[in-house]
C-alpha positions in Angstrom: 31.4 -43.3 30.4 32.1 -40.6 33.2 29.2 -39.4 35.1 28.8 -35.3 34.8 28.6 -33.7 37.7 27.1 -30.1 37.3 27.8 -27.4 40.3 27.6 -24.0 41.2 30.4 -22.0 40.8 31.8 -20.6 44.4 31.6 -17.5 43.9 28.4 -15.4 43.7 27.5 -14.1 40.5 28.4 -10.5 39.8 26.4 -8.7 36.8 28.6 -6.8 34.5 27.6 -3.4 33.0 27.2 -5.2 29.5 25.3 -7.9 30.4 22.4 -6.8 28.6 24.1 -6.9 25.3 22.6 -9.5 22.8 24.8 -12.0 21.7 22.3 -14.7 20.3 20.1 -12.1 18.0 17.8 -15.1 16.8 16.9 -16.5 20.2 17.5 -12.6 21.8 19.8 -14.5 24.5 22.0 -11.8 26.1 25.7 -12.0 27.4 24.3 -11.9 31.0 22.0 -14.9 30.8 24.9 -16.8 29.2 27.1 -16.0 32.8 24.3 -16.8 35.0 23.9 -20.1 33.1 27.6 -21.2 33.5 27.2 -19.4 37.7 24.4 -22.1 37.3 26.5 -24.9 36.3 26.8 -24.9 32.6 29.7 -26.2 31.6 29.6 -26.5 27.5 28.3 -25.5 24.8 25.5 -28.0 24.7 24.4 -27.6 28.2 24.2 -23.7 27.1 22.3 -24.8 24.4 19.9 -26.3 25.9 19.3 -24.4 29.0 19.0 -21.0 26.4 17.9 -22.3 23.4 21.2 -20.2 21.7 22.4 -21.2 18.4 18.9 -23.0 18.1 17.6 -20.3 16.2 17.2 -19.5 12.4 21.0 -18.8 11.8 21.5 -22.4 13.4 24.5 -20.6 15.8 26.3 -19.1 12.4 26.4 -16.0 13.6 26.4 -16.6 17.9 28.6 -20.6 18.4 31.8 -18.9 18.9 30.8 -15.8 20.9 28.9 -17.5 23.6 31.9 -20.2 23.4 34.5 -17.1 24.1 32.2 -16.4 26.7 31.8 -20.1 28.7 35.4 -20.0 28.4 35.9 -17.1 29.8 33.6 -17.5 32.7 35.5 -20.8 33.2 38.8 -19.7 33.2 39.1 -22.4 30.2 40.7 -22.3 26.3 37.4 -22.1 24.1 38.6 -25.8 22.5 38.2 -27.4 26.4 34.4 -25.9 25.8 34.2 -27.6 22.7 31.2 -26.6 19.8 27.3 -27.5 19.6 25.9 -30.4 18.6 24.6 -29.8 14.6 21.3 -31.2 13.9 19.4 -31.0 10.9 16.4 -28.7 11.4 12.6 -30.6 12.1 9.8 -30.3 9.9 6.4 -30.9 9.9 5.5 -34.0 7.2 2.2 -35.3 6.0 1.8 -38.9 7.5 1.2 -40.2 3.8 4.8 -39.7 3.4 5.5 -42.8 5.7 2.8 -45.1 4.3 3.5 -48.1 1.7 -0.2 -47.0 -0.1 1.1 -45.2 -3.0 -2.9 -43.9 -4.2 -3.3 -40.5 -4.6 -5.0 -39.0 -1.8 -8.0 -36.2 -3.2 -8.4 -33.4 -0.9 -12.2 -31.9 -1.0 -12.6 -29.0 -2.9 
């Protein structure tokens, strides 16, 4: 397995005048953060992912995977298929410890 190695990019990071436009509405991650991230040494979607927390939100990256992908790639110089797509994981929830034991009596809550 090859080892990743993250680096800056070269050149300093320049803000652009739409930088504060929103592309991750769930997470409210904005195009800007998503450049300074790959300046930082993000290289894919999953690094992005877990540095901003975008397409971890309610839509589960429905609505926001391919623009922040168009805009790695970009940053990158790179096709958006070389950036590649998140990881999908099934969403966590919270379950009653009960649910894992082999005692199958009811359990009587106090009224």
């Amino acid at each position: 397995m090859s080892k990743i190695v993250r680096t800056q990019k070269k050149e300093p990071f320049v803000p652009q005048p739409d930088d504060d436009m929103i592309i991750c509405r769930c997470e409210e991650i904005t195009k800007g953060e998503i450049r300074k991230a790959v300046y930082d040494g993000m290289t894919t979607m999953n690094e992005v992912k877990r540095w901003l927390r975008s397409g971890m939100g309610l839509c589960q990256g429905q609505t926001c995977q391919r623009l922040v992908q168009n805009i790695i790639a970009r940053e990158l110089n790179e096709s958006p298929a070389e950036v590649g797509m998140i990881q999908g994981r099934a969403p966590v929830r919270p379950v009653e410890i009960l649910t894992f034991s082999n005692n199958k009596t009811d359990v009587k809550e106090d009224e």
